[in-house]
N, C-alpha and C positions, 0 to 999 in steps of 0.2 A: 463488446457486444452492446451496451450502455442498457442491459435488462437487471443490470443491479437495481435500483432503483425499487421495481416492482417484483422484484424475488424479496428484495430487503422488507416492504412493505405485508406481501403477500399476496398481490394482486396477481400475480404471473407464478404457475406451479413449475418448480424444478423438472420434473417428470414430464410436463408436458414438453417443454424446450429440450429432456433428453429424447422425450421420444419423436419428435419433427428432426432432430437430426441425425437419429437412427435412419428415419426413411428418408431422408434429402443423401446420406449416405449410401443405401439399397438402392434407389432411385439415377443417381450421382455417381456421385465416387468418394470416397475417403480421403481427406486433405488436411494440411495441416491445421484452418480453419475449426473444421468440427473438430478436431482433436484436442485440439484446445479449451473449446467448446464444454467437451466433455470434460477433458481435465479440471478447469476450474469450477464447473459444478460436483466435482466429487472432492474438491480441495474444500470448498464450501459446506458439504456435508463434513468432512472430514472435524473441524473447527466447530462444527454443530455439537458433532459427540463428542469432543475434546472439553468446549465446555460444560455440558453435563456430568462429564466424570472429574474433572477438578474444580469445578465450582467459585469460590471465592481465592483460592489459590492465583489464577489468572490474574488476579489484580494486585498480588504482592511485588514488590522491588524486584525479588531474586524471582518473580515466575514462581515457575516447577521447580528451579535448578536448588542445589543447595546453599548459593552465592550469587553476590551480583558486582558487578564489575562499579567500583565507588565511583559514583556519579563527584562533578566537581562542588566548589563550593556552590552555594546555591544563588549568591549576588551574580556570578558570573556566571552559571546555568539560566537565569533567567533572562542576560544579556542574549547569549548563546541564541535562545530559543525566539527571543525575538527575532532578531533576524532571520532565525530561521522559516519561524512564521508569514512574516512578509517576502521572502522570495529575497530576499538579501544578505546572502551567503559569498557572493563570489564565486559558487560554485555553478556553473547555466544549467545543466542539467535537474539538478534539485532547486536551482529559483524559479527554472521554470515547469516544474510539480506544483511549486507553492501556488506562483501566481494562477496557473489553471484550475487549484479545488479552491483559489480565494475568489476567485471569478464565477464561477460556475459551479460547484460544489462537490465538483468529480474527478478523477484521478485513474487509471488506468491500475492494476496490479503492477504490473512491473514498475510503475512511479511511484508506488507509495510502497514498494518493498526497497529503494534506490532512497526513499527521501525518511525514512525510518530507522536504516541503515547508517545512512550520514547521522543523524542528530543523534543516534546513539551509538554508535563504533568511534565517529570521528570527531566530534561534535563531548560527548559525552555527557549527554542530557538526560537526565531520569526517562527513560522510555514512558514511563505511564503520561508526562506530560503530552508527547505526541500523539499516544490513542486518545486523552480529553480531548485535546484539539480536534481528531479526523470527528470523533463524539458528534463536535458541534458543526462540522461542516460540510461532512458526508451526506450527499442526499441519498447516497444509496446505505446508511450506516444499518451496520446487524453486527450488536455485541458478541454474540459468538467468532465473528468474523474479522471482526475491529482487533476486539483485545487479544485473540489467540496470534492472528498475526502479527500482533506488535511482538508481543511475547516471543515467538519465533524468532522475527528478527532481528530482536536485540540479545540472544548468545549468540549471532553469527558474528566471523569477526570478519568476513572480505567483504570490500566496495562494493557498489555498479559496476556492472559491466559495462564498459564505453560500450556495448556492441547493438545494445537498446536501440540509440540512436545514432548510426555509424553517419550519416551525412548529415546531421545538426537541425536536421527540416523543424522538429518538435521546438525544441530551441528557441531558434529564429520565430515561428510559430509566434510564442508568446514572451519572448523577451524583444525581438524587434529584429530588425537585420542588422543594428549596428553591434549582433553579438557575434562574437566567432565559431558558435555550435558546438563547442567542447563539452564532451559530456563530465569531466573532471576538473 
């Protein structure tokens, strides 16, 4: 919807954007659009009072959890993560995450649940490195939001879903046409 930004800030109420798509729905019809809509603003809330009830916890190694999967040594985590940073993974789907919130400051939920995933499932990068980074480059950045979702999905242990972007368009998009649109 690209109203991160000004829900992040405060400029734009939650409520109001649920309630214009209450009635664009009454009005309309129900679609997968506003459903989403809605969903992401109650995932948003969600992360809100996730972090007022654990507090500084969010920001430990292991989370919540009682363990954290040992990050590698930290000469080659910090290799790692470069690359990861600049969109030079080899992987197109996640360079082209990088290169659109290095460009522009924004990133989609499902690209930054996909390129969060990699640096920490596959990658094996201290998760908190990742949430610094969105930290600094997030125009729409909100701590509740940032670090609970990093948190989340660094104990997940499966991929992307190639199905994000089944015909490469995002891809191609921003890495060029001379890529082959492979989300993996």
């Amino acid at each position: 919807s690209k109203f991160s930004p000004w829900l992040a800030n405060g400029s734009l109420s939650p409520r109001l954007i649920y309630s214009e798509v209450k009635k664009y729905e009454g009005e309309r019809a129900v679609n997968d659009s506003t459903y989403w809509m809605t969903f992401e603003l109650l995932w948003r809330d969600y992360f809100k009072f996730h972090a007022l009830k654990y507090g500084p916890f969010l920001f430990r190694l292991e989370g919540l959890s009682e363990s954290a999967q040992r990050p590698l040594d930290e000469r080659l985590q910090q290799e790692l993560f470069k690359s990861w940073k600049s969109g030079n993974t080899g992987t197109d789907f996640i360079d082209a995450n990088m290169k659109e919130i290095n460009e522009t400051g924004f990133m989609s939920n499902k690209g930054r649940q996909a390129v969060a995933r990699y640096l920490t499932q596959t990658l094996r990068v201290d998760w908190r490195w990742g949430a610094r980074y969105f930290e600094e480059m997030l125009i729409d950045y909100d701590a509740a939001s940032n670090w609970g979702n990093w948190n989340y999905v660094a104990s997940l242990t499966e991929h992307s879903n190639p199905s994000v972007d089944p015909e490469g368009d995002y891809i191609r998009h921003w890495l060029g046409s001379t890529h082959s649109g492979s989300p993996l």
